[in-house]
Every structure is written in structure tokens, then in C-alpha cells.
C-alpha positions in Angstrom: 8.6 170.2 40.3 8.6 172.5 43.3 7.5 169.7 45.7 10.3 167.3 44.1 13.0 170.4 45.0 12.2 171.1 48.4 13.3 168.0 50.2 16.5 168.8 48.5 17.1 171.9 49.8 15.7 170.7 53.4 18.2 168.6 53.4 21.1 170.6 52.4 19.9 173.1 55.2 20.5 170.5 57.2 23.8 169.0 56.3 24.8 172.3 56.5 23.4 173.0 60.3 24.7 169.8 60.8 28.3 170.5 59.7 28.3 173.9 61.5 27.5 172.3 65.0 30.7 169.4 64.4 32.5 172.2 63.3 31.7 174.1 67.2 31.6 170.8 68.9 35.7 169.8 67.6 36.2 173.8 68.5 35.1 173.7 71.8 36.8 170.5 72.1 40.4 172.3 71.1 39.1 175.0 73.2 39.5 172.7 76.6 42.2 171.1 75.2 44.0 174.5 74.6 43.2 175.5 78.1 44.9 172.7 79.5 48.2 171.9 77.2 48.7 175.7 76.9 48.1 176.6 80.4 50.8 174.1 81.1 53.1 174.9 78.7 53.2 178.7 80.3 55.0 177.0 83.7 56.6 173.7 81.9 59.8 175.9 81.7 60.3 177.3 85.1 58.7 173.9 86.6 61.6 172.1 85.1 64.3 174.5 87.0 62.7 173.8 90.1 63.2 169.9 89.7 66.6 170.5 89.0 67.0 170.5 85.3 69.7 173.0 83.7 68.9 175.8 80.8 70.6 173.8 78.1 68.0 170.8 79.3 64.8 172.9 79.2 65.7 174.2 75.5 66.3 171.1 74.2 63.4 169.1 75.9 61.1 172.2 74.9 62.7 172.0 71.0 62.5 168.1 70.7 59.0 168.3 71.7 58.1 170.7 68.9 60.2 168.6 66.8 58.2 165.5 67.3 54.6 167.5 67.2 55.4 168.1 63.8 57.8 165.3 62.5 55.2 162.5 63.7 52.2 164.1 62.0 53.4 163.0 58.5 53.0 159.5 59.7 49.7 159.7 61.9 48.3 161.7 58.1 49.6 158.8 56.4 48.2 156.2 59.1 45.1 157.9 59.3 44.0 157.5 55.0 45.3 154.2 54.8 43.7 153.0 57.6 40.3 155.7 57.7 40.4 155.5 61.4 40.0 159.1 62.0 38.2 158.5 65.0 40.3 156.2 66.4 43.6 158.0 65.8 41.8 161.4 66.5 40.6 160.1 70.3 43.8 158.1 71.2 45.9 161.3 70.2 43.7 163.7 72.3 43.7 161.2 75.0 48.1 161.4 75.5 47.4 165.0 74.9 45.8 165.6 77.6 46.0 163.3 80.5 49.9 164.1 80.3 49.5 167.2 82.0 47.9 166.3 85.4 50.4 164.2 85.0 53.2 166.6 85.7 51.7 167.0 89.4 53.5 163.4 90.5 56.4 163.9 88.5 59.1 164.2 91.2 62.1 164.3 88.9 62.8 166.8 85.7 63.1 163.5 83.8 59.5 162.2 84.5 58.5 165.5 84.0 60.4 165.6 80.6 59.4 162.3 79.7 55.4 164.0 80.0 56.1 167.0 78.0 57.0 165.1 75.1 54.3 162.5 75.5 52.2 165.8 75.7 53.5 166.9 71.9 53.1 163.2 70.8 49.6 163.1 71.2 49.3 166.6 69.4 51.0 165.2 66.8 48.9 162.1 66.3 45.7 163.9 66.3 46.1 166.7 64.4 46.2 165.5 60.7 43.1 163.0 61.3 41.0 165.8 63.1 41.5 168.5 60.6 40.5 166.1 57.5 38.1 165.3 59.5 37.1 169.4 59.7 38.0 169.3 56.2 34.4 167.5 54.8 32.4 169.7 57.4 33.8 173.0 56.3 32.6 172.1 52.4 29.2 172.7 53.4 29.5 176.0 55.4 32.7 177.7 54.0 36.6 176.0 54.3 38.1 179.8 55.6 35.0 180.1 57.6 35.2 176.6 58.7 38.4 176.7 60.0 38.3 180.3 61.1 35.8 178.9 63.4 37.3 176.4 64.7 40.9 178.5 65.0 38.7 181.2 67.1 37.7 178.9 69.8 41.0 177.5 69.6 42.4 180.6 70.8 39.9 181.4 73.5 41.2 178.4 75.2 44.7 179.9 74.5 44.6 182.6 76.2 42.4 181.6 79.0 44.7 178.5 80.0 47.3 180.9 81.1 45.1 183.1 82.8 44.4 180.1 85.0 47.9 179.1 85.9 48.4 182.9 86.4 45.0 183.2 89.0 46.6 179.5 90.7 50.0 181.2 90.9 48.6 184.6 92.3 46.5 182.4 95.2 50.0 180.9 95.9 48.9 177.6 94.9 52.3 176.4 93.1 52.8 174.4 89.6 51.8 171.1 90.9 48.0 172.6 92.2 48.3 174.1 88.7 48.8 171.1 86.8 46.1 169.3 88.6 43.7 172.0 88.5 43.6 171.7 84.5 42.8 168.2 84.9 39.6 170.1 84.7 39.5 171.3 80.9 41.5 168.0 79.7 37.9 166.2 80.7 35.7 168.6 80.0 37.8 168.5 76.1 37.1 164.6 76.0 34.0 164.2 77.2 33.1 166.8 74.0 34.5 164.7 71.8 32.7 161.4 73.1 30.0 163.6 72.0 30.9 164.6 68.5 32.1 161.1 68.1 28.4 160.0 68.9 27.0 162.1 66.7 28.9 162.6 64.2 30.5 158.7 63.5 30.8 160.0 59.7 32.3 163.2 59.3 32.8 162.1 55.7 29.4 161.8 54.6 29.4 166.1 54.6 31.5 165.9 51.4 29.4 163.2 49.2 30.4 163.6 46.0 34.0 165.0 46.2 36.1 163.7 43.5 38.7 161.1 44.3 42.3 160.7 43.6 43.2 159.5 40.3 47.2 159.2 40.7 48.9 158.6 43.7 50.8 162.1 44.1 49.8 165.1 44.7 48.5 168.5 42.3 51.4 170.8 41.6 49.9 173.3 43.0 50.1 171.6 46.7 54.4 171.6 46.6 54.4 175.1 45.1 51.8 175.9 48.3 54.0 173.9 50.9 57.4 175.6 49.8 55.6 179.3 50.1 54.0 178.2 53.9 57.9 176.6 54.4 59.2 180.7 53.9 56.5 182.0 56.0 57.3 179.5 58.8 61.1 180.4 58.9 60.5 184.0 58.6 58.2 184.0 61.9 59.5 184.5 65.3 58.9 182.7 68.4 57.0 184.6 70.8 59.8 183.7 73.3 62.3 185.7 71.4 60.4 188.6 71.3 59.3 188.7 75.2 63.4 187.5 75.6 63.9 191.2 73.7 61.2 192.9 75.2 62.7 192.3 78.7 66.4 192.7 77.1 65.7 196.1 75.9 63.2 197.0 78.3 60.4 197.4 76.0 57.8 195.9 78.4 57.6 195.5 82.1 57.1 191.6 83.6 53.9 192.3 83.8 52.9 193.7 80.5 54.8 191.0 78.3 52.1 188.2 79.6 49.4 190.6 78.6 51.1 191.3 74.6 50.7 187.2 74.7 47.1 187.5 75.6 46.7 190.4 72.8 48.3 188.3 69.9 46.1 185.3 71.2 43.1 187.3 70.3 44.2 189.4 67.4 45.0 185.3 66.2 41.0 184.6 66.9 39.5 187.5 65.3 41.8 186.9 62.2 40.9 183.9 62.2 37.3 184.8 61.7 37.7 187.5 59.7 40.4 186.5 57.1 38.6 182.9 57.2 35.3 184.4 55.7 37.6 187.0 53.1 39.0 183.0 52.3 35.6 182.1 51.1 35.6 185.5 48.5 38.7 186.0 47.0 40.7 182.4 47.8 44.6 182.5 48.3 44.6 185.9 47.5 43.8 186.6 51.4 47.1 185.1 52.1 49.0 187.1 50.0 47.4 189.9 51.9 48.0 188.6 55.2 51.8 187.6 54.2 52.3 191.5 53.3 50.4 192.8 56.7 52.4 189.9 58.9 56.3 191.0 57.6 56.1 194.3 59.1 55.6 192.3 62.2 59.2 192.1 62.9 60.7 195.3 62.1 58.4 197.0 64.7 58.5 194.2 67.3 62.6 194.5 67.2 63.2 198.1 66.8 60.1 199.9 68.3 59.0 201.1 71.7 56.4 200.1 73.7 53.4 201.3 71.2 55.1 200.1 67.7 56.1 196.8 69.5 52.5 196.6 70.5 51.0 196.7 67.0 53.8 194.4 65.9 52.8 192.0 68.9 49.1 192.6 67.1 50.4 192.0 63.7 52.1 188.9 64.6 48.7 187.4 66.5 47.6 188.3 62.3 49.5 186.3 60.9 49.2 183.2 63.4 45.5 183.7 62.8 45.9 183.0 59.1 48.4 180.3 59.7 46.4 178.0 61.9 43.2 178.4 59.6 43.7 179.7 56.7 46.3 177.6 55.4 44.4 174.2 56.3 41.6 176.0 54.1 43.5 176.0 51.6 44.6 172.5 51.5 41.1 170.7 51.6 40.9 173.1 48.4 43.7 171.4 47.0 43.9 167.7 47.5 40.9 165.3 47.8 39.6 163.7 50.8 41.0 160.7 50.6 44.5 162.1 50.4 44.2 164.5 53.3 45.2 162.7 56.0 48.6 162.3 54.1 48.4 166.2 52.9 47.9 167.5 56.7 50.8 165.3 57.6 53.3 166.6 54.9 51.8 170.2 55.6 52.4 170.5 59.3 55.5 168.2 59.3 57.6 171.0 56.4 55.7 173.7 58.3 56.7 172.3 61.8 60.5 171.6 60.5 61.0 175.1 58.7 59.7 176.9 62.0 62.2 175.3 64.1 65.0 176.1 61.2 64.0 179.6 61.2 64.2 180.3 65.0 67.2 178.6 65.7 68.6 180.5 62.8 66.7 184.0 64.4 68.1 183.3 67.7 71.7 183.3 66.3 71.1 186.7 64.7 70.1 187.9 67.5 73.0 187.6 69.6 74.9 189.0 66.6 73.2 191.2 64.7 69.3 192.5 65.1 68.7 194.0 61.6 70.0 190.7 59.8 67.0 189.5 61.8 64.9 192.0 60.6 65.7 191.4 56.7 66.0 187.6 57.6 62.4 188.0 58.6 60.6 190.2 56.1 62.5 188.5 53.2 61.2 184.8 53.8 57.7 185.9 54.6 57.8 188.3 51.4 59.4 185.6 49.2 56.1 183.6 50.0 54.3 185.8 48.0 55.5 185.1 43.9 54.6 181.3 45.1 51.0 182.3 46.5 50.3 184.1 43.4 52.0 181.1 41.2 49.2 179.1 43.4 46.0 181.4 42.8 47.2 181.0 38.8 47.4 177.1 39.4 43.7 177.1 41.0 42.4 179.4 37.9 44.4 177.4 35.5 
């Protein structure tokens, strides 16, 4: 009997090495992609002014981009189960991710350069859903929070050294266009990882043999009850350009130190990531619940503090992002089998995406007329997630 048992658990060990190394290789991947899309989008803004374009045209290119990231995931999730061309959908996406940037070095007019940005968002938007089902069957074997904690940690490195790049190019005197051409760099390092996972990973499903299948064609209750309370939490979160707009307003932080809060909230968001990923794997949607409390008391600090309480808001809001971008797409490989979550991804992102947009147009407002409607605006939305997480965590012990 024990020599019958031990090729079994061999080979677990190795499905599970196996699913930890895609897991690095599609991080490291969203590590070079994040240096090169988020390194551009710290310059996109001012780049535009200098080809010409007005403030009313940079807010609504930079909104309509954010709006198709998200709107067009429900239909690459969709795409992607009906068709089970993760790979396919997953490389082309990547692919107008990335080699849109470099692009902005020729773009002579803001409308080219417009034009780019969006194609940018696009290929975010048709990627996402397929890569993270894809994620999804890997992170059974070695943890779903930890999984995706993992992969949301080297996400962030990339965040917050992107930036740092553009900020090194700008500091040499080298000017947007050297910078956008420089980070032609990353976008090939970021594809020529995921030739490599594609190579030796062609399956991604086989990690999850056995998972049960769909019976009916909708989804568990427990999915809409967990997509309205992610839909609060969206709205009630701010932009991070509103806060460094009200940082510089009120003269919270210098120029120089708003940058830096960025680069703190970038990795607050990794080490959440890792931390609340692997609390995920204990105690379930209960972390979220904890992480919804800790994040609303982002807002009142951030708005009405000085420099050290809008600090540890800046840190507190870096929490909850953590949680957001891993977390929550923990959850939902929990929730919806693998067949369906393509599809689930898509609806996820696309009511998270719209909600976010809702919520800081609808922040920005308050704003200008009244800062502690804000506030309550804020901490009630991301509060009110809460009697729906628990509703959830009931669902999952039901």
C-alpha cells in the first residue's frame, strides 16, 4: 500500500511546484507589463498637453479608456469560455497592451496619441478575464488568496518601478518620447515571458482535474450577492488622482512627496497582497470583511489629515487596492466553476470597472462642493459592503 501511495503524492508535489512556477512566470509577466503601461500612464496626461490637446480632452480620453478596460472584459470572459482559447485571447490582448506604448514616441498629433491610449486599455481589457481563469486552475493547487497574492505582488513591483523610470528619463532630461521608447524595453521582456509560460504551460487547465462543472447555465447566488458588495467597495474608493489633486490643493504634500505617497500605496498594495492573500486561504471571505473595515478609514484621514494621518490613509488605501486586485479574484474561482470563469471575470471586472467610474465622477462633484459628503459618501459604500460579505461567507457555509 505504501508503494501504491507514493507516486501519488510525487505527483501532487509536483503539480503543485508546477502551478507555483506558472503562477511566477504570468507574475513576472504583469510585472514587465506593469512597468511599461504604468510607466506610461504617469506622463500620458501631461504628454497630451504638449501635443496640443485641452483639459476637457485629456479627462475624457483618460475616462473612456478606463471605461472600455472594463466594459470590454465582459465580452473577451464570455469569448474566452465559449471559445477555450485562453492563450490565444490572453497573447493577442498583451500584445495591443503593450506594443501601444512605444508607440506613443511617433505619435505627432494628441489624436494618434489618443487613439494609442485606448488601444493601450483595449488590450488590458481583452486579456484580463482569460489570464486570470487561467490563474484560477493554478492557484487550486497552492492556495487561491496565496495564488493571487502572488501574482498581485509582482504586479505591483512593476507598478511602482515603471514610474521610477520615466521619473530617472525625465531627471536625465530625456523627454516623454525617449521615455516611451525606453519602455519598449519591459513590453518585450513581458512577452517574451509569456512565450515561455505559453510553452510550458499549453494547459493551464489540467492543475484543476476534477473540478466540478456547471450544471445550469447561470450563476450561484452567492456570485450576485458578492458582485453587488465589490460594486459598493468600488464606488466608495477614490482615485489616487483626487487625493494628490487635494494634497497639492490643501498643501498637504510638496510635488515631490505626492509621487513618493504613490510609490508607498504601490507597495502597502503588494505586501497586502501577500499577506491578506494567505489570511484568504484560513478564514475565507471573512478577510475581506476585515480589509473593507481597515480600507473606509482611508478616506477620512486622506481628506482631513495632515501630512502624517494623510500618510497612513495613503497606506490604508494601498490596503485595500491590495485586497482588491487579489483577493477578490480569489474569491471568485471559489465561487463559479472553471468552465464559467471566463464569463465570471468578465461580469466581475466589467460591474467593478463601471461602479468605480460612477463613484469618482460622483466623488469629484463632492469635492468641489462639499468634502465631508465625500467623507460619508466614502465610508458608507465601503461599510455597506460588509452585511453582503457576511450574507456571502453564510452562502459558502450554507
Amino acid at each position: 500500500m505504501e508503494h501504491q501511495l507514493r507516486p501519488t503524492r510525487e505527483t501532487k508535489e509536483f503539480s503543485r511546484g508546477a502551478a507555483l512556477k506558472f503562477v511566477i512566470l504570468l507574475g513576472v509577466v504583469s510585472l514587465f507589463a506593469d512597468m511599461t503601461y504604468e510607466g506610461a500612464r504617469s506622463i500620458t496626461g501631461p504628454f497630451l498637453a504638449v501635443l496640443g490637446a485641452s483639459a476637457t480632452v485629456v479627462g475624457i480620453v483618460a475616462g473612456f479608456g478606463e471605461l472600455i478596460g472594463y466594459g470590454l472584459r465582459l465580452v473577451s470572459g464570455y469569448i474566452s469560455d465559449r471559445t477555450g482559447r485562453y492563450w490565444t485571447i490572453t497573447l493577442f490582448g498583451y500584445s495591443l497592451n503593450l506594443v501601444a506604448v512605444p508607440l506613443l514616441t511617433l505619435a505627432g498629433r494628441w489624436e494618434i496619441a489618443a487613439l494609442l491610449m485606448i488601444a493601450e486599455r483595449t488590450g488590458k481589457a481583452i486579456r484580463t478575464p482569460a489570464r486570470d481563469a487561467m490563474l484560477s486552475h493554478a492557484t487550486k493547487e497552492i492556495g487561491r488568496g496565496r495564488g493571487f497574492g502572488l501574482h498581485e505582488a509582482l504586479d505591483q513591483i512593476g507598478a511602482v518601478l515603471g514610474p521610477l523610470i520615466i521619473v530617472a528619463v525625465l531627471y536625465l532630461k530625456g523627454g516623454y518620447r525617449i521615455g516611451f521608447g525606453i519602455l519598449l524595453v519591459p513590453a518585450l521582456l513581458a512577452l517574451s515571458m509569456l512565450m515561455v509560460a505559453r510553452l510550458l504551460y499549453p494547459h493551464p487547465r489540467e492543475f484543476e482535474v476534477g473540478s466540478i462543472k456547471l450544471e445550469s447555465k447561470g450563476f450561484p447566488r452567492a456570485f450576485w450577492l458578492y458582485l453587488v458588495a465589490v460594486a459598493l467597495v468600488a464606488a466608495g474608493y477614490a482615485d489616487f488622482p483626487l487625493m494628490a489633486y487635494h494634497f497639492e490643493k490643501v498643501s498637504v504634500a510638496s510635488d515631490n512627496w505626492i509621487p513618493l505617497f504613490y510609490a508607498v500605496a504601490m507597495g502597502i498594495d503588494a505586501l497586502a497582497a501577500l499577506f491578506f492573500g494567505r489570511l484568504f486561504d484560513r478564514i475565507g471571505i471573512s478577510t475581506l470583511i476585515v480589509v473593507s473595515l481597515l480600507s473606509s478609514l482611508f478616506a477620512p484621514l486622506v481628506f482631513l489629515g495632515s501630512f502624517n494621518f494623510a500618510l497612513l490613509g495613503t497606506a490604508l488605501w494601498g490596503v485595500g487596492m491590495g485586497a482588491q486586485e487579489s483577493i477578490m479574484r480569489a474569491a471568485i474561482a471559489e465561487m463559479v466553476p472553471m468552465d464559467r470563469r471566463g464569463a465570471a471575470y468578465g461580469i466581475f471586472n466589467t460591474g467593478y470597472g463601471v461602479f468605480w467610474f460612477l463613484g469618482s465622477a460622483l466623488m469629484g462633484v463632492l469635492y468641489d462642493t462639499s468634502v465631508p459628503a465625500l467623507i460619508m459618501f466614502s465610508v458608507v459604500m465601503q461599510l455597506a459592503s460588509v452585511p453582503l460579505l457576511l450574507l456571502v461567507r453564510k452562502e459558502f457555509r450554507g
